[in-house]
PASEBA-1860 file (N, C-alpha, C; in nm, 3 decimals):
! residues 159
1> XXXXXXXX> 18.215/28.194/15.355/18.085/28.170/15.411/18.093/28.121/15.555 ~ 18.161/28.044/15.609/18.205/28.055/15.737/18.078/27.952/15.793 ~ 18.031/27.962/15.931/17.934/27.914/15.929/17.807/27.925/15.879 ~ 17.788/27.987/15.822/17.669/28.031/15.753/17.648/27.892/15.670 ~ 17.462/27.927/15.695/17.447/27.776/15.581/17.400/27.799/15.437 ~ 17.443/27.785/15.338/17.440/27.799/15.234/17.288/27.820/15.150 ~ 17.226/27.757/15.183/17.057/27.759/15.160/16.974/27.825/15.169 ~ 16.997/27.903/15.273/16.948/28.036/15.347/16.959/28.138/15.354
9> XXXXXXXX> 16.896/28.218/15.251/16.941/28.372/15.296/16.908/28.395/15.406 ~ 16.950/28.539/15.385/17.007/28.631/15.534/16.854/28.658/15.655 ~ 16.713/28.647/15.558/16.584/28.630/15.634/16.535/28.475/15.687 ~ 16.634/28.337/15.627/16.554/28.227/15.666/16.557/28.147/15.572 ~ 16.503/28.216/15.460/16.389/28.141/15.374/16.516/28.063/15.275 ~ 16.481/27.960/15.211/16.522/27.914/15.124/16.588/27.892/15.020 ~ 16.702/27.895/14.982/16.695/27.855/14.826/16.805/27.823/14.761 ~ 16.812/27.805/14.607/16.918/27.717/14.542/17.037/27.798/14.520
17> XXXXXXXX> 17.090/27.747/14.562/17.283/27.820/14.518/17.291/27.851/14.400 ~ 17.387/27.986/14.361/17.408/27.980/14.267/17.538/27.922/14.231 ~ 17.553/27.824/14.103/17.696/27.777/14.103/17.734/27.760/13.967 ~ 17.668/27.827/13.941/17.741/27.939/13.782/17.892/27.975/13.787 ~ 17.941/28.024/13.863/18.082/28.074/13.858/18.161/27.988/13.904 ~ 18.094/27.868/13.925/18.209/27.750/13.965/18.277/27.673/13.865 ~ 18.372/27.606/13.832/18.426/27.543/13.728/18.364/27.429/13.752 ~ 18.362/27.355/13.582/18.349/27.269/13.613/18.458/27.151/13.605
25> XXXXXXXX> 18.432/27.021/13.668/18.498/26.940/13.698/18.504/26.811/13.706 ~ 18.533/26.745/13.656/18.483/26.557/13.712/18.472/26.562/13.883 ~ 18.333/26.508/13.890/18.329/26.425/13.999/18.260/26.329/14.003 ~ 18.250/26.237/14.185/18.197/26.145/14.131/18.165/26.141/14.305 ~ 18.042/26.021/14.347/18.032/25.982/14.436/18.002/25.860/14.481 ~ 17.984/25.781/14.586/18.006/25.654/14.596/17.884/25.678/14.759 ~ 17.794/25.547/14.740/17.718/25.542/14.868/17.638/25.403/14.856 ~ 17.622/25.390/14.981/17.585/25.205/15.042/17.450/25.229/15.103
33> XXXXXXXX> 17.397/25.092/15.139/17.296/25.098/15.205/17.257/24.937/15.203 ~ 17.182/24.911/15.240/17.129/24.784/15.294/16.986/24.748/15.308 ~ 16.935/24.605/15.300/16.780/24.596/15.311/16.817/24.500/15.379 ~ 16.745/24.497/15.484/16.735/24.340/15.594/16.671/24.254/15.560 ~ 16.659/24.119/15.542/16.567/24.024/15.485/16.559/23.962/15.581 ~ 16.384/23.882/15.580/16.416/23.787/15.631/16.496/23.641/15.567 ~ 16.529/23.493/15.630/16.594/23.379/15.520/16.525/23.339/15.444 ~ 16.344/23.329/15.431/16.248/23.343/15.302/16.262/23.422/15.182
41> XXXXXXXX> 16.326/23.542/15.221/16.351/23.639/15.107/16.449/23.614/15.078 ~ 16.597/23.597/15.144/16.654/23.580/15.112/16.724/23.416/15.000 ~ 16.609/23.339/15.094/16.622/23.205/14.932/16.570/23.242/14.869 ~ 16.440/23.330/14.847/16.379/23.272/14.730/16.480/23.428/14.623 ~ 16.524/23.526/14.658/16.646/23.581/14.627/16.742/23.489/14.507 ~ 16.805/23.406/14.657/16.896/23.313/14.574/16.856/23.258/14.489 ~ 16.752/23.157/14.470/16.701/23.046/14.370/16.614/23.150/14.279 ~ 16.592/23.263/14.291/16.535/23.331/14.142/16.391/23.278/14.172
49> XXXXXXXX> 16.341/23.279/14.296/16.146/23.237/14.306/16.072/23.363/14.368 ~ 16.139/23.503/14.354/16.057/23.601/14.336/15.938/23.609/14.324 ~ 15.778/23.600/14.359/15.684/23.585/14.289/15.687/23.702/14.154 ~ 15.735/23.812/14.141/15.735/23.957/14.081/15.883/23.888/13.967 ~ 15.944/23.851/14.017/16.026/23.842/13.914/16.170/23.868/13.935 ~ 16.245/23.892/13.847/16.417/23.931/13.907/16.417/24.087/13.985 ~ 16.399/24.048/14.126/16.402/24.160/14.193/16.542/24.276/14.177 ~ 16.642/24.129/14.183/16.793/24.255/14.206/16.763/24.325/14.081
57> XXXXXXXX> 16.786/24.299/13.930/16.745/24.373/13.820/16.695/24.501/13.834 ~ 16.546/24.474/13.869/16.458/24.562/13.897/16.557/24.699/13.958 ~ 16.561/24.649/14.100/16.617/24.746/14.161/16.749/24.826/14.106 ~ 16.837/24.740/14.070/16.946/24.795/13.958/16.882/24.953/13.871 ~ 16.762/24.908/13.788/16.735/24.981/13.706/16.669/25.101/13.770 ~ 16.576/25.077/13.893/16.509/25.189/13.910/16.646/25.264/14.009 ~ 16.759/25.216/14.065/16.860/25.315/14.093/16.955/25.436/14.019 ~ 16.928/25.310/13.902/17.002/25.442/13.815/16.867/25.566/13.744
65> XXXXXXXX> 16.800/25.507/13.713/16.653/25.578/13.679/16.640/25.713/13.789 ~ 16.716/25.642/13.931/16.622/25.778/14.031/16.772/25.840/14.026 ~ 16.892/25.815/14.030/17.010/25.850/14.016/16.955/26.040/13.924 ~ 16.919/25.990/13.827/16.876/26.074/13.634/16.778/26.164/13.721 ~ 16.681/26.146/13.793/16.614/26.221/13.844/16.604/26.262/14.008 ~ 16.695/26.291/14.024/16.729/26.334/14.170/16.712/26.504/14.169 ~ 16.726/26.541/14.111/16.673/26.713/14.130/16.492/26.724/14.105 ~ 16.457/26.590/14.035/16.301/26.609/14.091/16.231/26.586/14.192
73> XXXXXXXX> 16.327/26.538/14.285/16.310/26.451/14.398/16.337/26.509/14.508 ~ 16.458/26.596/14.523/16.525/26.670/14.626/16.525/26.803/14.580 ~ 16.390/26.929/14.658/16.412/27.038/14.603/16.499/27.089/14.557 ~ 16.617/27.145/14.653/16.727/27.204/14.646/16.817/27.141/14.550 ~ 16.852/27.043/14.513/16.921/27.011/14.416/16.918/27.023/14.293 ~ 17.075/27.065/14.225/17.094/27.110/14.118/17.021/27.033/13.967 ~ 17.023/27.059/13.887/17.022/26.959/13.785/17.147/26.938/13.738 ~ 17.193/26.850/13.743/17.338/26.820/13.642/17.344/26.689/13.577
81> XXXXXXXX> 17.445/26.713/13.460/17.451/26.568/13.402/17.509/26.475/13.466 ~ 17.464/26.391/13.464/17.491/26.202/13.517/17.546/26.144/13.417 ~ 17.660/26.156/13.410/17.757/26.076/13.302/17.803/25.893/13.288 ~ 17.748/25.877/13.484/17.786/25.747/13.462/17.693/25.720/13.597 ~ 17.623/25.605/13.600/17.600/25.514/13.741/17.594/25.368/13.740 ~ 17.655/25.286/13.823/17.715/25.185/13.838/17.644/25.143/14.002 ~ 17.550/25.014/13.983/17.475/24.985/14.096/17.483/24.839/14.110 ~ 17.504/24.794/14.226/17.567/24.646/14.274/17.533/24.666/14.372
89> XXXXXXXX> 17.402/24.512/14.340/17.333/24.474/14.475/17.385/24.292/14.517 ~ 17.435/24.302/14.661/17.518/24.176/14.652/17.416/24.068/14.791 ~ 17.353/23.986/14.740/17.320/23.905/14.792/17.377/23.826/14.929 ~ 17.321/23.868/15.054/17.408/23.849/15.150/17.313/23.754/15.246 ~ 17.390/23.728/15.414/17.252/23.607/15.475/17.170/23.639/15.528 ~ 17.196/23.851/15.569/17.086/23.885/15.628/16.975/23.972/15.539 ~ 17.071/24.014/15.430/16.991/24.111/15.319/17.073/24.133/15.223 ~ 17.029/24.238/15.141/17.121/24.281/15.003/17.218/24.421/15.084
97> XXXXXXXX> 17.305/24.421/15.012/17.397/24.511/15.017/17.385/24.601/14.890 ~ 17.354/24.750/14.898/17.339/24.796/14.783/17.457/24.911/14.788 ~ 17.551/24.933/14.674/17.647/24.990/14.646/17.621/25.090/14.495 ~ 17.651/25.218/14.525/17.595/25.307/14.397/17.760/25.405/14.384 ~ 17.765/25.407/14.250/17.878/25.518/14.210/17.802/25.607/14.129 ~ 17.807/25.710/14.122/17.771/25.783/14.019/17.876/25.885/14.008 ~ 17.920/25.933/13.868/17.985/26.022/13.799/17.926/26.141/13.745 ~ 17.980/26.247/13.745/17.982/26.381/13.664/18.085/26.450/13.547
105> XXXXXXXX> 18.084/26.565/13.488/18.155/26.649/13.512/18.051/26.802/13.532 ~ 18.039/26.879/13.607/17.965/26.950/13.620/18.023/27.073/13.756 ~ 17.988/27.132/13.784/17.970/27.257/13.872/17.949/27.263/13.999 ~ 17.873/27.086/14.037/17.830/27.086/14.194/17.841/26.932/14.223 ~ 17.862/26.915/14.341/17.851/26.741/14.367/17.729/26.663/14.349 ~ 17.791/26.548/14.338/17.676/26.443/14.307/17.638/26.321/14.413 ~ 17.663/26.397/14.533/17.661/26.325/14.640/17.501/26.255/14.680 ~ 17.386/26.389/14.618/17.273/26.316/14.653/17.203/26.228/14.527
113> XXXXXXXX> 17.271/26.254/14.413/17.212/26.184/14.324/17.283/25.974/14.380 ~ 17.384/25.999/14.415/17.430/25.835/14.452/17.329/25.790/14.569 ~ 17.307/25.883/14.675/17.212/25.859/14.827/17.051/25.837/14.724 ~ 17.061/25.944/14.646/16.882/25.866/14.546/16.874/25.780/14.516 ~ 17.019/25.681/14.454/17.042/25.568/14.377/17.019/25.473/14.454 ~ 17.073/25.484/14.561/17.067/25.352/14.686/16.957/25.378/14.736 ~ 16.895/25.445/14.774/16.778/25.476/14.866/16.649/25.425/14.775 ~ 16.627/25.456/14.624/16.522/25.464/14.541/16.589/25.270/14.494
121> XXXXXXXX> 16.715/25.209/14.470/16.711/25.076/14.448/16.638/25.038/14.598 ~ 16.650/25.031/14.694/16.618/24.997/14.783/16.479/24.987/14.825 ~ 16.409/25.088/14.783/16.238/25.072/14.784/16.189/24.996/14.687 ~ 16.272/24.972/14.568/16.211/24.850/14.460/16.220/24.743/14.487 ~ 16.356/24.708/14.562/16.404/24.590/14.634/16.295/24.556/14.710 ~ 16.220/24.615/14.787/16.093/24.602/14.906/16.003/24.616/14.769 ~ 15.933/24.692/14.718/15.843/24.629/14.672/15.809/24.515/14.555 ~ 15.954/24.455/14.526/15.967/24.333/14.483/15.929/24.197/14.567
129> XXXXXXXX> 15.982/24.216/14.664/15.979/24.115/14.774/15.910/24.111/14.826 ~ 15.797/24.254/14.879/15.738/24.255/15.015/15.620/24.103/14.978 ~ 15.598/24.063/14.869/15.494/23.901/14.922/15.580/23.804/14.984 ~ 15.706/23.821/14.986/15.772/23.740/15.054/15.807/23.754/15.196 ~ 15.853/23.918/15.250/15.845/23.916/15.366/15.807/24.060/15.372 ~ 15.742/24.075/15.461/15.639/24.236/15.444/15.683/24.318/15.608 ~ 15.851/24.258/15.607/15.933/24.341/15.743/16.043/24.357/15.711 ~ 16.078/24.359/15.545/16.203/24.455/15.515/16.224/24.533/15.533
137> XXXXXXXX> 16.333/24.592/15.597/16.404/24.707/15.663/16.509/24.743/15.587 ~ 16.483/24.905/15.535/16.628/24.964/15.462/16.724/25.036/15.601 ~ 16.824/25.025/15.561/16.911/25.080/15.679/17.048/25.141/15.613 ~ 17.164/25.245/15.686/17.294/25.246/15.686/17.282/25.275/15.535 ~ 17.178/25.404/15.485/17.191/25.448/15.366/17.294/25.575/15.420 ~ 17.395/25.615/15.288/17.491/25.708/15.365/17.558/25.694/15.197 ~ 17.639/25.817/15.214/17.752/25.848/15.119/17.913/25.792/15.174 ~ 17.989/25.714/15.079/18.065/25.668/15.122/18.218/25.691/15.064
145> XXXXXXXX> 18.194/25.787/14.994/18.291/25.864/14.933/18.268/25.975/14.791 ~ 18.376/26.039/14.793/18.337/26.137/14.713/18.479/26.223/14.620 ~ 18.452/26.199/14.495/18.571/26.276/14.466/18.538/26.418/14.397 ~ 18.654/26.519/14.359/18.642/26.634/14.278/18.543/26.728/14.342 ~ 18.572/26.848/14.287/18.516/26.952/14.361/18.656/27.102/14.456 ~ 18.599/27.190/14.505/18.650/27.263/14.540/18.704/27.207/14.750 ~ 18.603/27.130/14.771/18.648/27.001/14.875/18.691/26.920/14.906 ~ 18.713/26.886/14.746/18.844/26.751/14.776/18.818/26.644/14.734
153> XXXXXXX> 18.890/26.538/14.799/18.847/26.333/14.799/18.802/26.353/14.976 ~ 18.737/26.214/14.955/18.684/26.199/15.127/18.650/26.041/15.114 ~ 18.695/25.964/15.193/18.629/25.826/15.205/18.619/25.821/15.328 ~ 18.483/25.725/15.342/18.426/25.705/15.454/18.552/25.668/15.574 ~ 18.614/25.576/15.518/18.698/25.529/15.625/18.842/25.648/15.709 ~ 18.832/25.790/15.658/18.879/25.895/15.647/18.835/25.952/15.774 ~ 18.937/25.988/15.851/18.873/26.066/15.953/18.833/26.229/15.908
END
């Protein structure tokens, strides 16, 4: 395929790969991201005074939740099984740190179902908090590694 972009037929228009004839394979992907707090959010974080309740939780759950539904979310993406997701949000002085793995074995990567995981914990994270500070900022959402596939391993820190 060369440069050609995969999405596009030969007129423009759109559409889903076929990846039927691909084997399948374990993979898995790994991606970060971040919410800026202000130090209001961030105590009342620490001490559990949420007005809404256990925010990190929350967000935990709706990451793996959007993880499961990422092909309803992102046209182009495949449906495949989600065998595993693993979400760790780490309480920090300027914000949370949100960390997503998700696993396969399947036919195509699962690179955007982990970027759904962090991205979709991250909007629960804000609308947990926003009575606390209503200028949370998500940022430095990104894929941060990736294994299996016909492409390889790749970690971020990888040139």
């Amino acid at each position: 395929m060369g440069d050609r972009l995969t999405h596009l037929r030969d007129d423009g228009t759109a559409h889903m790969v076929d990846v039927s004839a691909k084997d399948v394979t374990a993979r898995a992907a790994q991606a970060r991201g971040r919410v800026l707090l202000s130090p209001a959010a961030i105590g009342a974080l620490r001490s559990g005074t949420v007005p809404k309740g256990d925010a990190l939780a929350v967000a935990r759950i709706a990451g793996i939740q959007a993880a499961k539904r990422t092909p309803d979310l992102v046209p182009l993406a495949h449906p495949i099984a989600v065998h595993a997701v693993a979400v760790e949000l780490t309480v920090e002085d300027d914000g949370v740190d949100i960390a997503a793995e998700v696993r396969t074995a399947d036919r195509t990567g699962i690179e955007m179902e982990a970027l759904t995981c962090v991205s979709v914990a991250a909007l629960a994270l804000i609308d947990m908090i926003k009575a606390v500070d209503k200028h949370a900022r998500i940022t430095d959402v990104r894929v941060t590694a990736k294994s299996g596939g016909r492409s390889g391993d790749w970690r971020e820190d990888q040139p």
